[in-house]
BADREN-88231 format. One record per residue (C-alpha): residue number from 1; x negated, y, z negated. Coordinates in Angstrom, 3 decimals, padded with zeros to 6 digits, always signed. Layout:
{num NUM x X y Y z Z}
...
// end
This chain:
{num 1 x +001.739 y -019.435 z -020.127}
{num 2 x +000.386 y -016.251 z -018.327}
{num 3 x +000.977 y -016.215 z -014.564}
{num 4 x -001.952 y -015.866 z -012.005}
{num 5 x -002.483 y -012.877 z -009.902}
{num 6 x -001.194 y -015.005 z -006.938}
{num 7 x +001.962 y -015.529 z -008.645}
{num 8 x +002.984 y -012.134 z -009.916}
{num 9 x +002.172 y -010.985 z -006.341}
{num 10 x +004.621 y -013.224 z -005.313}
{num 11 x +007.502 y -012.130 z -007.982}
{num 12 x +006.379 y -008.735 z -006.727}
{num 13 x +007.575 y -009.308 z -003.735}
{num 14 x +010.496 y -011.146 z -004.130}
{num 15 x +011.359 y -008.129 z -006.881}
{num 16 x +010.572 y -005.495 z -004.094}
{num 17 x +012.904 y -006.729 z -001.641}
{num 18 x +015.804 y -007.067 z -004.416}
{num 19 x +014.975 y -003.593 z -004.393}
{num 20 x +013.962 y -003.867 z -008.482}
{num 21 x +010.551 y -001.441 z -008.161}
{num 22 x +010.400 y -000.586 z -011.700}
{num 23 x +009.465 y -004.713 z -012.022}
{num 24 x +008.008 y -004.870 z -009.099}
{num 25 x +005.350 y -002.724 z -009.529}
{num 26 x +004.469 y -004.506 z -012.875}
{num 27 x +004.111 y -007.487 z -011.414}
{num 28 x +002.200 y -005.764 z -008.334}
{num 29 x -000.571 y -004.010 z -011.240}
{num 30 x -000.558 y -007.206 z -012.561}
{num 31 x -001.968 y -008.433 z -009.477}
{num 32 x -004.312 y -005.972 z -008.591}
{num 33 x -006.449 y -006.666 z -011.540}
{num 34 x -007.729 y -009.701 z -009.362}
{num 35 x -010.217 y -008.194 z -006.578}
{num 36 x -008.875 y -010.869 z -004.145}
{num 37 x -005.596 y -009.422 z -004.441}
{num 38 x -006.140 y -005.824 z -005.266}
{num 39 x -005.999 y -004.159 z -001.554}
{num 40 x -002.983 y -006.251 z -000.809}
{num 41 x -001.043 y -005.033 z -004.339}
{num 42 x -001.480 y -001.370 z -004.506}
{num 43 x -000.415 y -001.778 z -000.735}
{num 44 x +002.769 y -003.435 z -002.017}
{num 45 x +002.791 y -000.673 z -004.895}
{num 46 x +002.563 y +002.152 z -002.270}
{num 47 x +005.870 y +000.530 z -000.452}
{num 48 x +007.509 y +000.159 z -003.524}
{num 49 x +006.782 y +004.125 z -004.402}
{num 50 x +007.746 y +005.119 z -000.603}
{num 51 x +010.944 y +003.491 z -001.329}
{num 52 x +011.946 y +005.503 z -004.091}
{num 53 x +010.925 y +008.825 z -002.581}
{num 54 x +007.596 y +009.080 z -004.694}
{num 55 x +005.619 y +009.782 z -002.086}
{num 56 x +002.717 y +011.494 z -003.757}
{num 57 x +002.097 y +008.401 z -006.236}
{num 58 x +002.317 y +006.372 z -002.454}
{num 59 x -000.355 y +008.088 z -000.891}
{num 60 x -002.722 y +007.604 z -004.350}
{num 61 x -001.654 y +003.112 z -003.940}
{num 62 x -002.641 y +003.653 z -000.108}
{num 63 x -006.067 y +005.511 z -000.564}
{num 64 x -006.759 y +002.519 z -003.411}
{num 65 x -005.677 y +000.101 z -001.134}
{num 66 x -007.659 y +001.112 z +001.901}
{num 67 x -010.915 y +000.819 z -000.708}
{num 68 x -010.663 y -002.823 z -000.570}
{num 69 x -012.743 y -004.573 z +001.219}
{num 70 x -010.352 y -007.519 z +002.495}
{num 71 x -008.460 y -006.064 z +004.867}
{num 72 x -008.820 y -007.040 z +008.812}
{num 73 x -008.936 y -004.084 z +010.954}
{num 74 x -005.497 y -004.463 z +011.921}
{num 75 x -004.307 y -004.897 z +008.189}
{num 76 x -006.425 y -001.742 z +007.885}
{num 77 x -004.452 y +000.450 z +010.699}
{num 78 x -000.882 y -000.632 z +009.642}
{num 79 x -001.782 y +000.760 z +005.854}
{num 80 x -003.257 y +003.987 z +008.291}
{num 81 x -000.673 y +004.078 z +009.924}
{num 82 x +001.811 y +004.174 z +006.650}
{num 83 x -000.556 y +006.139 z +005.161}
{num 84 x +000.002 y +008.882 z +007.655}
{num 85 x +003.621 y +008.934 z +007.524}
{num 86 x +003.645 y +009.135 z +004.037}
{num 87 x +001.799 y +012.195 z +004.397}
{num 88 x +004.226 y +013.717 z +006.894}
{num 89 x +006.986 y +013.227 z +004.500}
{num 90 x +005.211 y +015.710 z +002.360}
{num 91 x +004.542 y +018.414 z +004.776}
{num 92 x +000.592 y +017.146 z +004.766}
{num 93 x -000.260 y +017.215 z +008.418}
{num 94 x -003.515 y +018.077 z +008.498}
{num 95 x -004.291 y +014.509 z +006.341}
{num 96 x -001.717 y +012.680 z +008.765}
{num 97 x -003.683 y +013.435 z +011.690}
{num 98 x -006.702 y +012.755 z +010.302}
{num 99 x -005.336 y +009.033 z +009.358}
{num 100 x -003.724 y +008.695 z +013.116}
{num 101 x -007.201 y +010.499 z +014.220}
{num 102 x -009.120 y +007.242 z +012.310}
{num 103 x -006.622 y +004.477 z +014.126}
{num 104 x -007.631 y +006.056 z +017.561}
{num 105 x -011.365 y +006.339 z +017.051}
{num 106 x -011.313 y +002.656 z +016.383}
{num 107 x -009.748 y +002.478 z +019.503}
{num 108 x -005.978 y +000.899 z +018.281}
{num 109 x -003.297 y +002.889 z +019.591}
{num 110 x +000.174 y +004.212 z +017.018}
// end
């Protein structure tokens, strides 16, 4: 029996804070083949490559997770906002900014 998107999003989680990525982010690309839970996966995905120190991969997950469509603004300024220090980590300042820059346009403060 083949699990739905819902449900490996859910084992990615639970797999994620277990702290077992390699799983985790199969179950998370799982997931994101379903378009209502493809922002929300290669969100999870970017977290789960943060927490291993790939932070290059994380910033790819977060630019394909802010294409989605489903996110509330404030959904939309956290992933921003993780976005940016993600960037920082690797010495990328100039695209930190401009994700802070984007959160205070839209008038939501850091």
């Amino acid at each position: 029996q083949q699990l739905s998107a819902r449900e490996h999003y859910e084992r990615g989680l639970v797999l994620k804070q277990v702290q077992i990525f390699d799983l985790a982010l199969e179950a998370f690309r799982e997931a994101a083949i379903d378009p209502h839970y493809v922002g929300k996966a290669h969100a999870q995905i970017a977290l789960c490559f943060r927490s291993t120190g790939r932070y290059q991969e994380a910033v790819t997950a977060f630019d394909r997770a802010l294409e989605s469509p489903t996110f509330s603004t404030a959904e939309r300024v956290n992933i921003l906002y993780l976005l940016g220090q993600t960037l920082e980590s690797l010495g990328r300042y100039t695209g930190a900014l401009e994700a802070y820059d984007w959160m205070c346009r839209n008038g939501l403060n850091i």
